[in-house]
N, C-alpha and C positions, 0 to 999 in steps of 0.2 A: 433724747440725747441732747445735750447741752456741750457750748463750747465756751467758756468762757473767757475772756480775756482780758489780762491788767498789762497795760503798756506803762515805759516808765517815759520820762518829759524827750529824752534823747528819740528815742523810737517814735514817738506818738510825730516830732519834728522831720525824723526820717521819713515815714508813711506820705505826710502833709506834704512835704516836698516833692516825694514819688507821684502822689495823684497827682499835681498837678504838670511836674515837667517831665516827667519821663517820658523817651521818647517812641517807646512800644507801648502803643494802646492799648493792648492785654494786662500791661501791669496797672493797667491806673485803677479799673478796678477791683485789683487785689486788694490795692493799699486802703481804697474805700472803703472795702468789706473788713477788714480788721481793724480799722481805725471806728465803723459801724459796734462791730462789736466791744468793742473799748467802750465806748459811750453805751452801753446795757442795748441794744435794738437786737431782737431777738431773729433766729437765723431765716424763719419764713420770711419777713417782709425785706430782708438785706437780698434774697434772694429772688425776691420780687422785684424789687427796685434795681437793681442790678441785671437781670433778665439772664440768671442764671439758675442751676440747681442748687436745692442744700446742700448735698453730696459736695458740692465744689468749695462750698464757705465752708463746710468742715474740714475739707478738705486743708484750705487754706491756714485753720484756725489750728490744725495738728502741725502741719508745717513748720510756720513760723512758732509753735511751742519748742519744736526738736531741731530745726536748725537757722533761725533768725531771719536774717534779711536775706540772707546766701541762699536761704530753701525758695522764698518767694520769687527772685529773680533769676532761678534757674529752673523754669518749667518749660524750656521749649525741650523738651529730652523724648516726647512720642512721636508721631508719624510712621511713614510706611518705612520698612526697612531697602538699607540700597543693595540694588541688584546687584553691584560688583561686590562682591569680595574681597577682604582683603588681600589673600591669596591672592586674588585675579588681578587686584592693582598693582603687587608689587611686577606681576607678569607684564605690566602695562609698561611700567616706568625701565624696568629692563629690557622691553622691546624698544623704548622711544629712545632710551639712552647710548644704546647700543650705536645707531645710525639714523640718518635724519630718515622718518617714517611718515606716510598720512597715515590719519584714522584707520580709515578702511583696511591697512596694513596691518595697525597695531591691534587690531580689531581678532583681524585673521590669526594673529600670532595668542593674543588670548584664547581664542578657541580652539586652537593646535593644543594650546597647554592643558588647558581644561573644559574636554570636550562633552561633558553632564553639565554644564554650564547653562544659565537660564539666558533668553535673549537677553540684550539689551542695546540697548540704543548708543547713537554717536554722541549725545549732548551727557549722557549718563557714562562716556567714557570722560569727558573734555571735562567734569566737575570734579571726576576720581583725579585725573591728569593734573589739575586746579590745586586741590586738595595738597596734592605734593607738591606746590610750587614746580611746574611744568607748565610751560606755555605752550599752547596749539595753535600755531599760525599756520594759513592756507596760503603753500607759495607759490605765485603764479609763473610759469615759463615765461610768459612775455618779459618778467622784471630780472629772470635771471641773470647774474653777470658773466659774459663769458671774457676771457682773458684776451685783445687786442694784437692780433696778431699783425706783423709789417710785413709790405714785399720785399720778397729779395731781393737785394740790387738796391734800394731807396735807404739805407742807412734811417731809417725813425722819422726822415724828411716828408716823405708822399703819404696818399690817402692811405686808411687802413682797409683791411676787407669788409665786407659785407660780414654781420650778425648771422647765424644759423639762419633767423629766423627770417630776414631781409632775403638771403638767401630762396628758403625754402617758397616764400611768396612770388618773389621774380621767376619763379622754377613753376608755381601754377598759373603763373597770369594777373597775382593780384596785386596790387599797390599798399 
């Protein structure tokens, strides 16, 4: 099986460029291996030199025949597929949206909705959440603001109350 390849001065400038600035080290050498085969270097040793299979310089070599530069720079497309669903996101994002929720919450409200659901983790919601432009912040009671309340009698003049939380510590003994 042979792959042949004739690049024209535009492309062959494009590749050259690619090897060497591109900023994902997976593409450099792609651009390598078709700029290799441009120059007649037959696919075993591009494939050697390279420390990959043939299979992939052909791979390469049908690519960029059927769709250019756009096929070579779009191969992050495998990996494992993600556990949520999209179903289950949009379940996410109407739980979250609804009322301010944690994880652990949004979580539970997924698995109410779809209960043949595969596990899945907190960081694997917080990416689906990401994904839709939703922020996941973890917000602590200590920061909460509660509303300032004045004594009666003190017109906005005298001290304010103690915080719940000022409160709740004076009430066990601690500081």
């Amino acid at each position: 099986m042979t792959c042949e390849l004739t690049l024209t001065a535009e492309d062959t400038l494009t590749l050259n460029e690619m090897a060497a600035h591109h900023p994902f080290a997976d593409f450099r050498p792609r651009a390598l291996g078709l700029l290799a085969l441009d120059d007649g270097i037959p696919v075993r040793d591009i494939a050697h030199i390279l420390r990959t299979s043939q299979q992939t310089i052909y791979q390469w070599c049908h690519t960029w025949k059927r769709t250019g530069v756009a096929g070579i720079l779009g191969g992050h497309t495998g990996g494992r597929p993600s556990v949520l669903t999209e179903a289950m996101v949009d379940t996410a994002v109407a739980a979250a949206c609804t009322a301010p929720m944690s994880l652990a919450d949004i979580a539970d409200c997924i698995r109410q909705a779809h209960p043949d659901a595969p596990a899945f983790s907190r960081d694997a919601l917080v990416r689906a959440l990401h994904s839709r432009r939703l922020s996941c912040q973890r917000t602590r009671l200590s920061l909460k603001k509660t509303p300032c309340r004045i004594r009666p009698g003190q017109n906005g003049a005298g001290p304010l109350h103690r915080s719940s939380t000022m409160r709740r510590r004076a009430r066990d003994g601690l500081r």
